[in-house]
VEXDREN-2710 file (C-alpha; in Angstrom, 1 decimal):
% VEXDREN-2710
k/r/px/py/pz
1/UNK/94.8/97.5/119.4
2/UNK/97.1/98.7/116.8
3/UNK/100.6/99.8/117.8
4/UNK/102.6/102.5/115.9
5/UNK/105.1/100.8/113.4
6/UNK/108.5/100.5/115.0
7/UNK/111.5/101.5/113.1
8/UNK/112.3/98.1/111.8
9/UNK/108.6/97.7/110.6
10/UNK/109.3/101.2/108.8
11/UNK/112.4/100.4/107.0
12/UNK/110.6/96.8/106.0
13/UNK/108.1/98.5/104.0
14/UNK/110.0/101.1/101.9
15/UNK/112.5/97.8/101.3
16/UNK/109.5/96.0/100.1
17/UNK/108.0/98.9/98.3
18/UNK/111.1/100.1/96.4
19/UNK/112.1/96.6/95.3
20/UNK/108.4/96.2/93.6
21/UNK/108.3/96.2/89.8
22/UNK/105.3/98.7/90.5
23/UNK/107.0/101.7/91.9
24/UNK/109.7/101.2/89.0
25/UNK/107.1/101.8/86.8
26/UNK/106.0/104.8/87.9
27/UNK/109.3/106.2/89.2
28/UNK/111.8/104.8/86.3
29/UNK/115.6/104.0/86.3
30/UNK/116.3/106.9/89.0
31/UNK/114.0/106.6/92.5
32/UNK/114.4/110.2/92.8
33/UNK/113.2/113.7/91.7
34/UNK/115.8/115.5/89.0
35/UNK/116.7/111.8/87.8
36/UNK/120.4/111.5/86.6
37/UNK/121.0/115.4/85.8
38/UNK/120.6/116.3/89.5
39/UNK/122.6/113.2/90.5
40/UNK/125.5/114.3/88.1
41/UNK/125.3/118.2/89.8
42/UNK/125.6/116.2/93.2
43/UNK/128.4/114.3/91.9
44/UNK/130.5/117.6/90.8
45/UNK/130.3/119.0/94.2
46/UNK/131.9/116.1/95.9
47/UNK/135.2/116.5/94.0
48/UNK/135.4/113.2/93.0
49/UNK/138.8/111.9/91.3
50/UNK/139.4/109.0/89.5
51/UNK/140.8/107.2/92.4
52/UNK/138.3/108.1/94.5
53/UNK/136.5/105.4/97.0
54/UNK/132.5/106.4/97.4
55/UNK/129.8/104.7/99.4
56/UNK/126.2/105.1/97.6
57/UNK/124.1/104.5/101.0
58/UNK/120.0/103.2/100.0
59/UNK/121.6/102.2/96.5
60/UNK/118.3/101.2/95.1
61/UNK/118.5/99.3/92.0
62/UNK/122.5/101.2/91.4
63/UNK/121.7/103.8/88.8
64/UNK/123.7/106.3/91.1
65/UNK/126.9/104.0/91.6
66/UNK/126.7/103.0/88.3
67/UNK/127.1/106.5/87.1
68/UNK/129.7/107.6/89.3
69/UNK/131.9/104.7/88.5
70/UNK/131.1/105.1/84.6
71/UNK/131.6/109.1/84.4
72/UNK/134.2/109.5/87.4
73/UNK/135.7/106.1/87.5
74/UNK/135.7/106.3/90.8
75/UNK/135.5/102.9/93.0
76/UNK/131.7/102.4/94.2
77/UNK/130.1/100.5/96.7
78/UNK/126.6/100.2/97.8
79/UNK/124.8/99.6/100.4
80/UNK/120.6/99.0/100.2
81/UNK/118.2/97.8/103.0
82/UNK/116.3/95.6/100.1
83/UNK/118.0/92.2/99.5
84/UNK/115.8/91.8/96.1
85/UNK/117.4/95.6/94.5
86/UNK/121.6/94.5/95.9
87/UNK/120.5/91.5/94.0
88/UNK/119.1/93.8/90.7
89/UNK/122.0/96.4/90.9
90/UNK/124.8/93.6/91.2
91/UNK/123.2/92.7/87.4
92/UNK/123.4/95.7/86.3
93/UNK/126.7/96.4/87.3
94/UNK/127.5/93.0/85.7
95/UNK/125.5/93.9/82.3
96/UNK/127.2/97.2/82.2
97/UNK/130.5/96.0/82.4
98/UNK/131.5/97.4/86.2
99/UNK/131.8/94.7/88.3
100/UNK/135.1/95.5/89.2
101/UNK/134.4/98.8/90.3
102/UNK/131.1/98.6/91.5
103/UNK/129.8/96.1/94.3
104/UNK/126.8/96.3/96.2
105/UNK/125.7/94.5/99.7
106/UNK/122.8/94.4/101.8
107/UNK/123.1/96.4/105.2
108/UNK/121.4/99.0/107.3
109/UNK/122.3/102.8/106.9
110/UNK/122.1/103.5/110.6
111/UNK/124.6/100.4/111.0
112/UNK/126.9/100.6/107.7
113/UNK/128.4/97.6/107.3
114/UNK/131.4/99.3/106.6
115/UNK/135.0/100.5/108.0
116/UNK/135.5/103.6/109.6
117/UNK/137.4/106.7/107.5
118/UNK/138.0/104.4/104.5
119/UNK/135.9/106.2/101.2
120/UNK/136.6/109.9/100.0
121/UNK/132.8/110.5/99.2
122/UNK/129.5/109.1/100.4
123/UNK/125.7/110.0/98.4
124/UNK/122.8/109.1/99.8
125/UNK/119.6/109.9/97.6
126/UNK/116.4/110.2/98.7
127/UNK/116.7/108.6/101.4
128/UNK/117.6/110.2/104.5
129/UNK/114.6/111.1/104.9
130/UNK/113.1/107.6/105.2
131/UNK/115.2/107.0/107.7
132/UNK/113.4/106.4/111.3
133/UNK/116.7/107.8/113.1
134/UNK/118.1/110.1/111.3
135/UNK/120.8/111.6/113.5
136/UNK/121.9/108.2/113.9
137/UNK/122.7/107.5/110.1
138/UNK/123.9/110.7/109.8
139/UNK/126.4/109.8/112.1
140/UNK/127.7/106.8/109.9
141/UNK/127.6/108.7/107.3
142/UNK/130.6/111.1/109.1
143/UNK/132.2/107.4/110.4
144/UNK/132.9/105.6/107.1
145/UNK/134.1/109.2/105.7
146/UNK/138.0/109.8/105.8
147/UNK/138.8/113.4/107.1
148/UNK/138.2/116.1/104.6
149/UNK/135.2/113.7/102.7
150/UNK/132.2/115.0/101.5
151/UNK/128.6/113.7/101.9
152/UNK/126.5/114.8/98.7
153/UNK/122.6/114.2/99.6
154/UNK/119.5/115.2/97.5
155/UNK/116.2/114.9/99.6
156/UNK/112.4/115.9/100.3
157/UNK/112.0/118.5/102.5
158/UNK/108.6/119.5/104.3
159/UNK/107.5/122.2/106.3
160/UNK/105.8/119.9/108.8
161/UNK/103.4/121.8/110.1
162/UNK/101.7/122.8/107.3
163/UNK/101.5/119.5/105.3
164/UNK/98.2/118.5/104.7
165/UNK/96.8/115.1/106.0
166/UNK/97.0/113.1/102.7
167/UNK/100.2/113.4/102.8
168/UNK/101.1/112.5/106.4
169/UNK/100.6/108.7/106.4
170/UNK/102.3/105.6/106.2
171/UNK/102.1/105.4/102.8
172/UNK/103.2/109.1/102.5
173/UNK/106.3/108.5/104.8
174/UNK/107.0/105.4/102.1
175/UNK/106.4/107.7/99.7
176/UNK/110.0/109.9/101.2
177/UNK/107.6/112.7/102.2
178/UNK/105.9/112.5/105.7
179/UNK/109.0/112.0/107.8
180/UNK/111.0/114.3/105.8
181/UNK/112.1/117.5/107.4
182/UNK/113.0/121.1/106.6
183/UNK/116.5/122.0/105.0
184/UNK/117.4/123.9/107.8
185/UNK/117.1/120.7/109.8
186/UNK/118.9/118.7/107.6
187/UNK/121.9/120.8/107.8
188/UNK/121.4/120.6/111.9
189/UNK/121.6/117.5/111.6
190/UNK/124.2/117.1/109.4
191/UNK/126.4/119.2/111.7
192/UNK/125.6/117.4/115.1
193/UNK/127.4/114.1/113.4
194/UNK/130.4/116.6/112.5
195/UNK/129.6/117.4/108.8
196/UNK/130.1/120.9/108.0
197/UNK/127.4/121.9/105.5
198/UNK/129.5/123.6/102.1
199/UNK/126.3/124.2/100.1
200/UNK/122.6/123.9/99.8
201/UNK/120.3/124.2/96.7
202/UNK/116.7/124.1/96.3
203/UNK/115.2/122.0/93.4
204/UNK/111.8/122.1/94.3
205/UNK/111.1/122.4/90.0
206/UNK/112.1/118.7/89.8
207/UNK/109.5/117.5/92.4
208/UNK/107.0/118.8/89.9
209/UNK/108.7/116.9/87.3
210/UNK/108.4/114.1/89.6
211/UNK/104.8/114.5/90.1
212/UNK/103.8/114.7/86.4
213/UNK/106.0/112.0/85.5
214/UNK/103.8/109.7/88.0
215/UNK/100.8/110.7/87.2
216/UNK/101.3/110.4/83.4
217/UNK/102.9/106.8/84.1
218/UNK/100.4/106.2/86.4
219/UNK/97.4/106.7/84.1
220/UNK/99.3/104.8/81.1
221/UNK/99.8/101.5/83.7
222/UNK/96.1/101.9/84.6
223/UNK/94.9/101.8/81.4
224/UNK/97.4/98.7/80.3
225/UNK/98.5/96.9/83.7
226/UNK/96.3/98.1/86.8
227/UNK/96.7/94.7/88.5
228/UNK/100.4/95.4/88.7
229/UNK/99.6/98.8/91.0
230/UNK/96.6/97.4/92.8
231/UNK/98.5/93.3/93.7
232/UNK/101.6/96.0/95.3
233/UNK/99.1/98.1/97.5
234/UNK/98.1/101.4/95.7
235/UNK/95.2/102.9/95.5
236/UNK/94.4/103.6/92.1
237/UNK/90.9/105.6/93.4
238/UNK/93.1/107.6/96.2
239/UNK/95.9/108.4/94.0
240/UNK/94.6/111.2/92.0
241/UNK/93.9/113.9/95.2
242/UNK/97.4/112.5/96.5
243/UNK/98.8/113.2/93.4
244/UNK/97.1/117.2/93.4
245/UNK/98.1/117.4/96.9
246/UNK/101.4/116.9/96.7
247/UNK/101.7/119.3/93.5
248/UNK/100.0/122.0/95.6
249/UNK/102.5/121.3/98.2
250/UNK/105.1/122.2/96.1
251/UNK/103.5/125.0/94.7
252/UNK/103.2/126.8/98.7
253/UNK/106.8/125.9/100.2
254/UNK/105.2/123.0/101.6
255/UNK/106.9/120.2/100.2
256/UNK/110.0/120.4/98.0
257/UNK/113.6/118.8/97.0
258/UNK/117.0/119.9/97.8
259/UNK/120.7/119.0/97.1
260/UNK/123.3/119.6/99.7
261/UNK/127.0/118.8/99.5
262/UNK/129.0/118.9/103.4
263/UNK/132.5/118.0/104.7
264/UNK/134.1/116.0/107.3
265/UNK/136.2/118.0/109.1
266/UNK/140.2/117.5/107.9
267/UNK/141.0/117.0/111.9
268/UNK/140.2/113.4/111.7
269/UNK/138.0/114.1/114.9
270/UNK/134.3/114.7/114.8
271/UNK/134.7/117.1/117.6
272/UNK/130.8/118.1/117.7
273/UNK/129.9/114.8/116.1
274/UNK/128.0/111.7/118.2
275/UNK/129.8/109.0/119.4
END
């Protein structure tokens, strides 16, 4: 009998499938829709200073703590499930000339490995929705923030009931879109862990981007590499209608991409927030 996969089993795979040399070649230096543009409009609605401390939670291969630290000088850490992309993001940081500003270690984002109150800002990318318990990491995000810190997240968002079965599996939920939820819940949630939601925007134009960018890759790498796609698990056959579904997604409300920016209240309490 097959059991469903635990939460554990969950974060395993995207780990393992966002550390694979195949999904940077279809997804590129930034693992998310908008690529560094939308990470830069995320970065100006934290308020970052020079000074500042920020905590890049699901760090990825660094690109986002890279380029806060290089554009803000602020101090970066991050924090990534995958053992194999702390590993890449520490040579980057190396190569780029940051390793005294930027550090990265492995840990779990609903168990940061981190202090409470100590960093003015915290970014998680794409991510959150991946995350099996997502109240719970929302709640660490609040912890590790000092009073009056900002959380800046860009995400998937879904209108669960409508999405169509191809893109409601495993490989979907890997994928940052079948556990993903609508805006509206993300700010619930936000707000249960004490984070007061400042502002919400709605960049559902660079999930198309995002789509056409992996279909175009994805064509070029079958053409010139297919092993590389097929040996790491997709389905060069399937991909096509997952592909169109997803872009009709899009195109209905169904499935989209949206940045918001909240705040820790200046209390130093998290009155409504989990304990």
């Amino acid at each position: 009998m097959t059991h469903p996969p635990t939460g554990a089993d969950l974060k395993a795979c995207c780990a393992a499938a966002y550390s694979s040399d195949a999904v940077a070649l279809l997804l590129g230096d930034s693992y998310h829709p908008g690529g560094t543009a939308l990470t830069r409009r995320l970065a100006d609605g934290l308020a970052l200073t020079p000074d500042a401390r920020v905590l890049d939670v699901a760090s990825g291969r660094g690109t986002t703590a890279l380029l806060l630290a290089a554009t803000h000088g602020a101090t970066v850490e991050g924090v990534d499930y995958s053992a194999a992309n702390t590993a890449l993001a520490q040579g980057a940081a190396e190569a780029a000339g940051l390793a005294g500003q930027v550090r990265f270690t492995n840990g779990d984002a609903e168990q940061l490995p981190c202090p409470d109150g100590v960093f003015d800002a915290v970014v998680c990318e794409c991510a959150l929705c991946t995350f099996p318990d997502k109240a719970r990491a929302a709640a660490e995000l609040a912890r590790v923030l000092r009073p009056g810190g900002r959380v800046g997240i860009t995400d998937v968002t879904v209108d669960p009931a409508r999405l169509p079965s191809a893109l409601a599996g495993l490989g979907a939920r890997i994928a940052c879109i079948a556990d993903a939820r609508p805006l509206e819940e993300y700010v619930e949630i936000l707000a249960a862990a004490g984070l007061r939601t400042l502002r919400t925007e709605r960049h559902d134009e660079a999930m198309l981007r995002m789509i056409d960018q992996i279909e175009a890759r994805l064509n070029l790498v079958r053409m010139t590499a297919p092993t590389k796609l097929t040996d790491a698990g997709i389905d060069l056959d399937a991909s096509p209608a997952v592909l169109e579904a997803a872009r009709t997604a899009v195109g209905t409300g169904v499935l989209g991409y949206a940045l918001l920016i909240a705040e820790r209240g200046r209390s130093g309490s998290r009155e409504h927030g989990r304990s």
